[in-house]
C-alpha positions as CSV (number, residue, x, y, z in Angstrom):
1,X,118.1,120.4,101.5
2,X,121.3,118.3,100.7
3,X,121.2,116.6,104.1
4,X,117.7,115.2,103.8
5,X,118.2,114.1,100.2
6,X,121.2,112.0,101.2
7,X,119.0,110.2,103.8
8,X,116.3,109.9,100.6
9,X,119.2,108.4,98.7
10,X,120.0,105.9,101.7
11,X,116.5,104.6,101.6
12,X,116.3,104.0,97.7
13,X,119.6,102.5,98.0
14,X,118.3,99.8,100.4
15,X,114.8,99.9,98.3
16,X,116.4,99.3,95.5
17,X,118.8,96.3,96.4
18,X,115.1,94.6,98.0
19,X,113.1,95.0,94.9
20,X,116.3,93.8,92.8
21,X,115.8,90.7,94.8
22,X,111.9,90.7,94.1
23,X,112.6,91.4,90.6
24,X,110.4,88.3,89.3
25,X,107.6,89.3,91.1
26,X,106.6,92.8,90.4
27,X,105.0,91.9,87.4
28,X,104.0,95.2,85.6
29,X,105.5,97.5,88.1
30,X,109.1,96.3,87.7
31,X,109.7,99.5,86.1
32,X,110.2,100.9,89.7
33,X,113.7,99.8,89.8
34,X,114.6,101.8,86.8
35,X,112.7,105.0,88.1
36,X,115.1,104.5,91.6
37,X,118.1,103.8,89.7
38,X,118.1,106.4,87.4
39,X,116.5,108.9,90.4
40,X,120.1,107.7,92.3
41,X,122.3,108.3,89.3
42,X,120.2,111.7,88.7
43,X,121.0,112.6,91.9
44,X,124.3,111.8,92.5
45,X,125.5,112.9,89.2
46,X,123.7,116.4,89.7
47,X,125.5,116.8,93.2
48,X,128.9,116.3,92.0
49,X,128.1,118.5,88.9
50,X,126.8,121.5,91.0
51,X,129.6,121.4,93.5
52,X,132.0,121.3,90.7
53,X,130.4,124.7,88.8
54,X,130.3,126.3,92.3
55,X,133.9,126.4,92.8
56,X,136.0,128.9,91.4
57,X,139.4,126.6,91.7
58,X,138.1,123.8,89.5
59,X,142.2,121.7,90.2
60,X,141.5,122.4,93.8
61,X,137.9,121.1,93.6
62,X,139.3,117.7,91.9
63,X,142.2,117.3,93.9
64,X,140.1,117.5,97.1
65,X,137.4,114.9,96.0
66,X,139.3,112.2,94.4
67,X,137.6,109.8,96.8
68,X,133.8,111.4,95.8
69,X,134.7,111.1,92.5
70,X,135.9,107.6,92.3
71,X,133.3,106.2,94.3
72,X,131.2,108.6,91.5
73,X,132.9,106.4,88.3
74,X,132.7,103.1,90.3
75,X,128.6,103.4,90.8
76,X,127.9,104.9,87.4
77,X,130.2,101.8,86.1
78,X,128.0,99.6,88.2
79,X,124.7,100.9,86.8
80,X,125.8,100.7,83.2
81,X,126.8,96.9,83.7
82,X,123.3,96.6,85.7
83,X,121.4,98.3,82.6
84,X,123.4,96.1,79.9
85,X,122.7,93.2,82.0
86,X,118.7,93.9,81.4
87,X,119.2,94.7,77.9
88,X,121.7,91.4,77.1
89,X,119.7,89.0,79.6
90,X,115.8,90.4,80.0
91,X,114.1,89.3,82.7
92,X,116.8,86.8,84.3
93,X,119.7,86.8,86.5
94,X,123.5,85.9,85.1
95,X,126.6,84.9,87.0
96,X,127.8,87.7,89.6
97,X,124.8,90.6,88.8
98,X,123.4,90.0,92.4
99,X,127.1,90.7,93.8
100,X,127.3,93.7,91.8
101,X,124.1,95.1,92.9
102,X,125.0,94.8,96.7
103,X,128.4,95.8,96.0
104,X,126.5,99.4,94.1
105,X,124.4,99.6,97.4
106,X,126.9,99.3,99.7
107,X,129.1,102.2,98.2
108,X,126.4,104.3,98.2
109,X,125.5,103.5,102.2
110,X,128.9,104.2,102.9
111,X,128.8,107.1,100.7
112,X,125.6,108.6,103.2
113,X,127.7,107.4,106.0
114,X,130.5,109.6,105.4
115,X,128.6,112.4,105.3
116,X,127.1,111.7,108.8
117,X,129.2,114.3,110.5
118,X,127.4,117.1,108.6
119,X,124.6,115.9,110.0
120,X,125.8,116.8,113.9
121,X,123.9,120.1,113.8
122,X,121.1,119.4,112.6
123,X,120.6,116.1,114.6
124,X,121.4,118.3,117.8
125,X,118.4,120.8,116.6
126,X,116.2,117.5,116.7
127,X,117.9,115.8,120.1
128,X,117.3,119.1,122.2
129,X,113.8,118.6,122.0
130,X,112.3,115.3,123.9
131,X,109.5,115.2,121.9
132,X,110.6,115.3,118.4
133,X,113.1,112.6,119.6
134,X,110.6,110.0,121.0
135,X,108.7,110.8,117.3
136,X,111.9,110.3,115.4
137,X,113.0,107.4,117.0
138,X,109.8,105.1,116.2
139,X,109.7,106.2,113.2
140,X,113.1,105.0,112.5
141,X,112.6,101.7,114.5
142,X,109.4,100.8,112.1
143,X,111.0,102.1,108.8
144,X,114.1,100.0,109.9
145,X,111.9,96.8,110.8
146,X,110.1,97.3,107.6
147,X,112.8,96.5,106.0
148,X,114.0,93.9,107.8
149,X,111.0,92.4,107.5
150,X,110.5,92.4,103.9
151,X,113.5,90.5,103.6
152,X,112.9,86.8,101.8
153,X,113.7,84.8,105.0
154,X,111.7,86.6,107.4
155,X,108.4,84.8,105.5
156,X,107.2,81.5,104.3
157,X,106.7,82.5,100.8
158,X,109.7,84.9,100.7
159,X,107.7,87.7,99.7
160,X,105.3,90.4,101.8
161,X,104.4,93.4,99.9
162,X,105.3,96.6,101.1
163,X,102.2,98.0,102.4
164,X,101.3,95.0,104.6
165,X,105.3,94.7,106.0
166,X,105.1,98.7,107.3
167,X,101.7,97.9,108.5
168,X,102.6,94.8,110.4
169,X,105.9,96.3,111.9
170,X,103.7,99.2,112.6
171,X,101.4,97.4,114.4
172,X,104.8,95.2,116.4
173,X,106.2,98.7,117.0
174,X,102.8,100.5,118.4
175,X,101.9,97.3,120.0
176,X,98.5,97.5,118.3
177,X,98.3,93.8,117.3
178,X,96.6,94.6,114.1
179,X,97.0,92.4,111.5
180,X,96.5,92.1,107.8
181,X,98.4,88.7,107.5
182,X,98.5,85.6,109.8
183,X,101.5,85.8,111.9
184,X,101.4,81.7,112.9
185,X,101.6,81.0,109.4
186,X,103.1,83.7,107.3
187,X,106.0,84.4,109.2
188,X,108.6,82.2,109.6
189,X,110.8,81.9,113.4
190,X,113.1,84.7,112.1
191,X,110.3,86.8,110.9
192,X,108.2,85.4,114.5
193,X,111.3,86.9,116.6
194,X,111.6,90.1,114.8
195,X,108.2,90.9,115.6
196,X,108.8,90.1,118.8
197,X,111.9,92.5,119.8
198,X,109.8,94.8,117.5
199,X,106.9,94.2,120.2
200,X,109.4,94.8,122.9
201,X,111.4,98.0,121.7
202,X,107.6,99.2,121.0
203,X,106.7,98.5,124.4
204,X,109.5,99.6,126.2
205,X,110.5,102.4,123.8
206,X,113.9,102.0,122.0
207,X,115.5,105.3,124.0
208,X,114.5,103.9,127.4
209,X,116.5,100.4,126.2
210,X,119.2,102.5,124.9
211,X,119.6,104.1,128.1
212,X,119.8,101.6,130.1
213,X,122.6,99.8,128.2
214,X,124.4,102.9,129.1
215,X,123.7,102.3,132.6
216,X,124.5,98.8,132.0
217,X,128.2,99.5,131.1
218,X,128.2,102.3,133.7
219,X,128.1,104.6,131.7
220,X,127.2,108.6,132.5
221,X,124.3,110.7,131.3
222,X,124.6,113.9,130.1
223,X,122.1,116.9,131.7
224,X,120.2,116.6,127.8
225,X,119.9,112.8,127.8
226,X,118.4,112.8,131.2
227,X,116.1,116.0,130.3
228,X,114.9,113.4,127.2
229,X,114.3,111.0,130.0
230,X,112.8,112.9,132.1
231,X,109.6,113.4,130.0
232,X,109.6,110.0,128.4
233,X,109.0,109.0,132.0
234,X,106.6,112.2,133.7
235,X,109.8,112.0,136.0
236,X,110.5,115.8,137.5
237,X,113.2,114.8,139.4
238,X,116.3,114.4,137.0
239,X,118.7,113.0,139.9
240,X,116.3,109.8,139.8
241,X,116.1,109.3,135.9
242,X,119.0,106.4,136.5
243,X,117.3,104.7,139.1
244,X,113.5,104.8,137.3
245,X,115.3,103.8,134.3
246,X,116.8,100.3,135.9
247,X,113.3,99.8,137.7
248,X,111.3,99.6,135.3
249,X,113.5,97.7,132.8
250,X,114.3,95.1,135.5
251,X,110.4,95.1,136.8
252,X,109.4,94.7,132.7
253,X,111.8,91.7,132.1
254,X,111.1,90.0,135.6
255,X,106.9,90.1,134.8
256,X,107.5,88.8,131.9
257,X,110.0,85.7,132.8
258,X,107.5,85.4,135.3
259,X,104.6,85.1,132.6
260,X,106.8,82.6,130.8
261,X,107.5,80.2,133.3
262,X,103.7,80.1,134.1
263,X,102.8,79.5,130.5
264,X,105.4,76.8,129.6
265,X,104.2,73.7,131.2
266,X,100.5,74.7,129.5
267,X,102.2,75.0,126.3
268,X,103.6,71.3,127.2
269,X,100.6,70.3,127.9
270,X,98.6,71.1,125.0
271,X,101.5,68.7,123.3
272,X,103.7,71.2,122.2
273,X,107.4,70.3,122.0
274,X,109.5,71.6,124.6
275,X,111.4,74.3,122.3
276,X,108.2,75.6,120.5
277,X,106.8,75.7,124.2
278,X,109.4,78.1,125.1
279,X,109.5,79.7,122.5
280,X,105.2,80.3,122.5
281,X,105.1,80.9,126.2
282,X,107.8,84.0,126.0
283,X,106.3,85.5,122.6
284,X,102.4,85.8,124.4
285,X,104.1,86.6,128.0
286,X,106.1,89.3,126.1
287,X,103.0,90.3,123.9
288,X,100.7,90.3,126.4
289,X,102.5,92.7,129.1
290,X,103.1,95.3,126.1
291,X,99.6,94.7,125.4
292,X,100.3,93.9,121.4
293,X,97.8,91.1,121.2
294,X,100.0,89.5,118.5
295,X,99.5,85.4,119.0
296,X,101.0,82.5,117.0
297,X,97.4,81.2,116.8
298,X,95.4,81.4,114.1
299,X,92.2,82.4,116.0
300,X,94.5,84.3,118.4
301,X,93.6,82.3,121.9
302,X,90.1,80.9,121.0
303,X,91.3,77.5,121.1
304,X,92.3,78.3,125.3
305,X,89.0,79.7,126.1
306,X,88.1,77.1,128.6
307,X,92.2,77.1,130.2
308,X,91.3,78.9,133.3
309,X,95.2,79.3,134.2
310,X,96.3,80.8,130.5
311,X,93.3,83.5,130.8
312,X,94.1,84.5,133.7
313,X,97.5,84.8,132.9
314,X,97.5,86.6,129.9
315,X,94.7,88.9,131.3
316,X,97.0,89.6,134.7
317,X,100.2,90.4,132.3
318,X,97.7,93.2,130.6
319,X,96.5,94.7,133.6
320,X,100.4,95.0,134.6
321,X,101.2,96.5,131.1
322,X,98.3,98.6,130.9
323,X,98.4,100.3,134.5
324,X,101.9,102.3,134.0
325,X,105.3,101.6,135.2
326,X,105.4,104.1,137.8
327,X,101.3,102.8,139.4
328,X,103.0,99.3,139.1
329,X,106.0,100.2,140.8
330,X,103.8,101.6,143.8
331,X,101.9,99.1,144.2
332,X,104.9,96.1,144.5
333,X,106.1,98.4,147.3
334,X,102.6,99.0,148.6
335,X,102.5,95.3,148.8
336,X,105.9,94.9,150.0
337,X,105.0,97.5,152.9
338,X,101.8,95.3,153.8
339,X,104.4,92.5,154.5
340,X,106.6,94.6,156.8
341,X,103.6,96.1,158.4
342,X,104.5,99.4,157.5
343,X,102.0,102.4,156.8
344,X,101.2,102.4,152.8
345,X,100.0,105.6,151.4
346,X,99.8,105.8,147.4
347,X,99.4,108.5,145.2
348,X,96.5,110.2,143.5
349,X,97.6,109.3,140.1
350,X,97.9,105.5,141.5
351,X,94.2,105.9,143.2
352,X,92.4,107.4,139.8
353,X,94.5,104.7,137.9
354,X,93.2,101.6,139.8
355,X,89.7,102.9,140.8
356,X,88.8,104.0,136.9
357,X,90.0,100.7,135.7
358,X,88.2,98.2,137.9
359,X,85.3,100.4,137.2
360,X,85.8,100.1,133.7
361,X,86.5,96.4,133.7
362,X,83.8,95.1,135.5
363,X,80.9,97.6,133.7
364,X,82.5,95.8,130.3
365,X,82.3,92.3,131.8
366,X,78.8,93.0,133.2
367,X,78.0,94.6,129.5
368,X,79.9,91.7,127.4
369,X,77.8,88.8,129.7
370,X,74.4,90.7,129.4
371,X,74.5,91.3,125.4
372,X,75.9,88.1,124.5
373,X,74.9,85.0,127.0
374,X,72.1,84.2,124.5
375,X,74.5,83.9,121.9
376,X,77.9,83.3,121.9
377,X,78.0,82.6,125.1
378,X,75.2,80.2,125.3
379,X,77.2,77.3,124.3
380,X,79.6,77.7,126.8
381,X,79.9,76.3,130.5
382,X,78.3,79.0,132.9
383,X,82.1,79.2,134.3
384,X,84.0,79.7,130.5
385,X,80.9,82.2,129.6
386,X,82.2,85.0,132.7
387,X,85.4,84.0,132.3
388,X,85.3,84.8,128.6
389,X,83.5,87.6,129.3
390,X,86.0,88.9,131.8
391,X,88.7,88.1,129.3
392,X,87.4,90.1,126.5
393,X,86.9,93.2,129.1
394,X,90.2,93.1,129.8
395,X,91.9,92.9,126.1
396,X,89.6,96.1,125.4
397,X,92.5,97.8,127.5
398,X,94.6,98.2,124.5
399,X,95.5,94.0,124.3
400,X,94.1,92.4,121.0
401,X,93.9,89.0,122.2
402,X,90.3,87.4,122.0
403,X,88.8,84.0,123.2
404,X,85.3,85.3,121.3
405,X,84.8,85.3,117.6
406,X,84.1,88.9,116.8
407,X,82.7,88.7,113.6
408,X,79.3,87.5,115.6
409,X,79.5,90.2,118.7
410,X,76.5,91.9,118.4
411,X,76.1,95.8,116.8
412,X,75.5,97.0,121.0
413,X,78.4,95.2,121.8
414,X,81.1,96.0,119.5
415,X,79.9,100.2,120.4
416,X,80.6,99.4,123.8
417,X,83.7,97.6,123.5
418,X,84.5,101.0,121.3
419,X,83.7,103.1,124.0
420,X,86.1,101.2,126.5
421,X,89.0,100.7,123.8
422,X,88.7,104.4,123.3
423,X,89.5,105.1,127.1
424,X,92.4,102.2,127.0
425,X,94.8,102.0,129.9
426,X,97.2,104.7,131.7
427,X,99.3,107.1,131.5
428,X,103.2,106.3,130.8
429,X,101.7,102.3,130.3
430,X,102.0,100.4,126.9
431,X,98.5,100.7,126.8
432,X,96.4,103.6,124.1
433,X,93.7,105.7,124.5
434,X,93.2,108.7,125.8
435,X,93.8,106.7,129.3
436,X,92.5,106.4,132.5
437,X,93.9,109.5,134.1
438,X,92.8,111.9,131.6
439,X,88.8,110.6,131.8
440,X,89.4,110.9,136.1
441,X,90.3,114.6,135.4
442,X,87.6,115.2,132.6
443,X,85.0,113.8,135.3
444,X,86.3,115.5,138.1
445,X,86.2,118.7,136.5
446,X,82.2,117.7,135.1
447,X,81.4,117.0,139.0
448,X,83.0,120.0,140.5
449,X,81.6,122.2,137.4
450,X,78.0,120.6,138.2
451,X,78.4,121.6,142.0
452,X,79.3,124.7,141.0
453,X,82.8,124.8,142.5
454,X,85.7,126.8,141.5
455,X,88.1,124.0,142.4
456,X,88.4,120.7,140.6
457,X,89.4,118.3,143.2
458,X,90.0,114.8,142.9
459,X,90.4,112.6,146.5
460,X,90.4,116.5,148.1
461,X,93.6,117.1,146.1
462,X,93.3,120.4,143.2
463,X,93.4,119.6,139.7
464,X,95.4,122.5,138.0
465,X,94.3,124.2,135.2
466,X,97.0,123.1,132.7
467,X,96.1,119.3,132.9
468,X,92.3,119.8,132.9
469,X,93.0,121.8,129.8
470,X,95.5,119.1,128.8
471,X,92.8,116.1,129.2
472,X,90.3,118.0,126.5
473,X,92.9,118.6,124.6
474,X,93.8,114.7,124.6
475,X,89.8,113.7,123.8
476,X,89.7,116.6,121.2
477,X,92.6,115.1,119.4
478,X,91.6,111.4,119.9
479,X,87.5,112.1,118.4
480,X,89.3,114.4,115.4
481,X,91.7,111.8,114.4
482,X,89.4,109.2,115.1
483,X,86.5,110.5,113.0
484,X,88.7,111.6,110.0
485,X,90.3,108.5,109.4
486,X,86.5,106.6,109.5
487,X,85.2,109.3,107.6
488,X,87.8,108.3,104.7
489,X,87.6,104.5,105.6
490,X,83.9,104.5,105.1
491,X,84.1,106.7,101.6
492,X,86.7,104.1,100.0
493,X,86.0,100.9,102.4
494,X,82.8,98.7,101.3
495,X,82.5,97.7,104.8
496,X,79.2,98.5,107.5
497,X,79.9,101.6,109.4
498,X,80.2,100.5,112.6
499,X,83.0,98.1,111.9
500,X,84.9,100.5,110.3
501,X,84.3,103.1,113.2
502,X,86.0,99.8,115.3
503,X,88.7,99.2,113.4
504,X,89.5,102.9,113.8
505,X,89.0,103.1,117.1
506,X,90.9,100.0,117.7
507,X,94.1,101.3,115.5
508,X,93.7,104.9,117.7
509,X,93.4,102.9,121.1
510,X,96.8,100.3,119.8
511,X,94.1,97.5,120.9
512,X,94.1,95.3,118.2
513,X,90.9,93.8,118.6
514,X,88.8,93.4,115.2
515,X,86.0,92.2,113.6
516,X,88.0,90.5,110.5
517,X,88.1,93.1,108.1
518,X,91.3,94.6,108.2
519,X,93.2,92.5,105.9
520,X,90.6,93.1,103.5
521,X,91.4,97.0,103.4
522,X,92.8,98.5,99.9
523,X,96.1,100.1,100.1
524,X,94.8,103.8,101.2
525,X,92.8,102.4,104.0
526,X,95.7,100.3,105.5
527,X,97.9,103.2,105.4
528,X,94.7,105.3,107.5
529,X,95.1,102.4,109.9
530,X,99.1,102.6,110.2
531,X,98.7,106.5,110.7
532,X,96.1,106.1,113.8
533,X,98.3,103.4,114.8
534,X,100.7,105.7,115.0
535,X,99.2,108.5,116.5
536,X,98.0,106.7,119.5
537,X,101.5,104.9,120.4
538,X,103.1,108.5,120.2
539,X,100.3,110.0,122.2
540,X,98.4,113.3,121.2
541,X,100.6,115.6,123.7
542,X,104.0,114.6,122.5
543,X,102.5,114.8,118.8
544,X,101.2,118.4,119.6
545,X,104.5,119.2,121.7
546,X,107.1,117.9,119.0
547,X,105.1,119.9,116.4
548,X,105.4,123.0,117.9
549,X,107.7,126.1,117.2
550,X,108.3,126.8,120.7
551,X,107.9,130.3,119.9
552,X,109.1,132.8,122.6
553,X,105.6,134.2,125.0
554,X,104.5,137.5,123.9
555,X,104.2,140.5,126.2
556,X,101.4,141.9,124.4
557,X,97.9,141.4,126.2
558,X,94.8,140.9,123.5
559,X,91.3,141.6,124.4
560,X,89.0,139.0,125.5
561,X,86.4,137.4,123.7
562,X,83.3,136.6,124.6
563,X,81.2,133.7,122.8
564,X,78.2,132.1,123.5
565,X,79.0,128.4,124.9
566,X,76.1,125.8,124.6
């Protein structure tokens, strides 16, 4: 219990020394500084107290704690000059408090950081299991960029509350693209390039960039770390963990230069300054391959809707994003093996992948063209109306960038586009969903039950058991926590239903895409989004997995059951 309520101190602390900064503008709730304040002294105080009482040799105890107890003095010295400071000068700031109140902070971080080698078991309980560790580490990455991001220089105005910063970073971090404040305008460059090496470590995943600095400086890995690797990547064999590892963060970076370069002289053209073209072209190459959606448009890329070689663009960078690293990978040697006329055979993951998503793309293009050429689409050139339409099909992949106004998409379209956003991209991708592979296995498994075949086989190969059982599992988890969160959304949200269900759906899939309503959530539902959000970066199967007890198989054998199904 002591070793989590030193990390609940550390994140006060750094609370605290923000809202001392914010002071002026909580209003009515400026209280909360006291409350944190007193909860640290509280706290502290107690701990010292209760390790003192505990000890039988009271001189030993003081002589081997002199530095606990001066830092001890030295903060509760600090927090009576803060509290005189309130009482002398209300509401106002005099010469040096600032400085005293990082000074407090800091002693109390270093204070945590002492103690971080208590910590080395119970971080090695959390390490040995993949799982928990690909949890823990995103949700130390958003917390971390939440309060980064907060920070007075990182917006226009100096000031984002705390609700909208976590959901913002959450939606850099689970490269959703969600938004509940305009990222061209609110944000200033700083804040603009956090978000973006938010999108990227979301994209990528913070471990897999960690990793490969390792490799960078040459730089061994133990059996654990490339066990953890291992199942971040679906990679059975451990001996190539190094190599995957380099491949896909050299493939990621080169796509995305690539992207760059392509978008930069469009950027020029539109009469963009060379340095804001850079910058613009990287941040929607970058965005676009993790399939985040976030623009530095106001109307995301409405205003390009007719630029044949941006769409494209953007659209090719999410289908590379959303397809997986490994499917990707294949097919550059596929490709490569063409060239060399050598004989290409790719797998049945790689097949299911790319069949499933042309299918998909083109039925939503085909969908999107038929429902709204009368409409939306009327006004456009017969050329921008497919290519808009093909556009928008593929941003339902998980990518919420949108050349269509949404808050005039038909009711049948916007239940479509939630059906496809549901599916989103592939397996080990940056795209959401419950993917690609997982509906090939579910409708494998339909065809072969319909046939009335033992064997689920997909391109003549079998389907085991344990992943046709772990694809319903996936859509079980995905309908639950989709329906849940709109259920609540459409008690406390005055918003139509289906909107909600495609906000929801959207937050689930990471797509991004909305009909203009998010910003205009209350607290509660914004935190419903950020949980979704959340869910469907991590995944359902690591979620299930790192929640587990791993309890040891039982030898006892229970009688079956027998329901009635249907």
């Amino acid at each position: 219990m002591r070793k989590v309520l030193l990390f609940i101190l550390l994140i006060l602390g750094i609370a605290g020394l923000y809202l001392e900064q914010q002071i002026d503008k909580l209003g009515e709730f400026d209280w909360i500084v006291s409350v944190i304040d007193l909860t640290l002294v509280f706290f502290l105080v107690s701990e010292a107290l209760l390790s003192f009482l505990k000890v039988p040799n009271k001189k030993y105890f003081l002589k081997t704690n002199i530095p606990s107890l001066i830092f001890l003095v030295i903060y509760l010295f600090l927090f009576l000059v803060n509290r005189l400071s309130h009482f002398i000068h209300p509401g106002s700031f005099f010469r040096g408090y600032f400085f005293l109140v990082v000074v407090r902070n800091i002693l109390l971080i270093l204070k945590v950081y002492g103690r971080i080698r208590k910590f080395t078991g119970y971080l090695n309980s959390i390490f040995s299991k993949p799982a928990q560790t690909v949890v823990l580490s995103f949700i130390v990455v958003i917390l971390v960029g939440t309060l980064l991001i907060m920070m007075p220089f990182m917006t226009v105005d100096g000031y984002i509350s705390p609700i909208n910063a976590l959901f913002t970073v959450t939606s850099a971090v689970c490269v959703t693209g969600l938004i509940v404040v305009d990222t061209a305008v609110y944000f200033t460059l700083i804040g603009q390039i956090t978000l973006l090496v938010l999108i990227q470590i979301g994209g990528l995943g913070i471990m897999l960039l960690s990793y490969f600095m390792v490799f960078s400086f040459r730089r061994s890995l133990s059996l654990k770390d490339r066990t953890l690797l291992s199942f971040m990547l679906n990679e059975s064999d451990l001996k190539a963990i190094v190599k995957s590892v380099k491949r896909i963060i050299i493939l990621t970076f080169s796509i995305e230069l690539t992207g760059a370069l392509i978008l930069f002289p469009l950027f020029l053209s539109e009469g963009y300054p060379p340095g804001p073209s850079i910058f613009n072209a990287l941040f929607h190459a970058i965005s676009a391959f993790c399939n985040a959606g976030f623009a530095l448009f106001s109307n995301s890329l409405e205003s390009f809707r007719g630029n044949y070689l941006l769409n494209f663009t953007i659209a090719g960078l999410i289908i590379a994003g959303g397809i997986s690293f490994s499917v990707l990978t294949e097919l550059v040697t596929g490709i490569r093996d063409i060239f060399r006329k050598r004989k290409t055979v790719l797998s049945i993951n790689t097949k299911v992948v790319v069949q499933v998503s042309a299918i998909l793309t083109v039925a939503a293009m085909l969908v999107i063209y038929k429902l709204e050429h009368r409409t939306n689409l009327y006004i456009l050139p017969l050329g921008e109306q497919y290519l808009s339409a093909f556009f928008q099909a593929v941003t339902l992949r998980t990518a919420g960038f949108n050349t269509l106004s949404f808050t005039s998409l038909r009711t049948g379209t916007l239940m479509m586009m939630i059906g496809i956003m549901f599916i989103g991209g592939a397996s080990g991708s940056t795209a959401g969903g419950i993917k690609v592979n997982t509906l090939g296995v579910v409708w494998a498994y339909i065809q072969s039950f319909r046939k009335g075949k033992d064997d689920t086989l997909i391109y003549r190969h079998q389907v085991s058991k344990d992943q046709i059982l772990q694809a319903f599992t996936v859509i079980i988890f995905g309908i639950i926590s989709v329906f849940t969160i709109t259920f609540i959304l459409i008690v406390i949200e005055d918003f139509p239903p289906v909107e909600i269900l495609f906000e929801s759906v959207s937050a689930f899939a990471t797509v991004g895409l909305s009909t203009g309503i998010t910003g205009s959530f209350t607290t509660l539902g914004k935190f419903c989004l950020i949980i979704l959000m959340f869910f469907g970066r991590i995944g359902p199967l690591t979620l299930l997995t790192a929640s587990s007890k791993g309890e040891k198989s039982s030898q006892i054998s229970y009688p079956e059951a027998t329901l009635l199904i249907g």
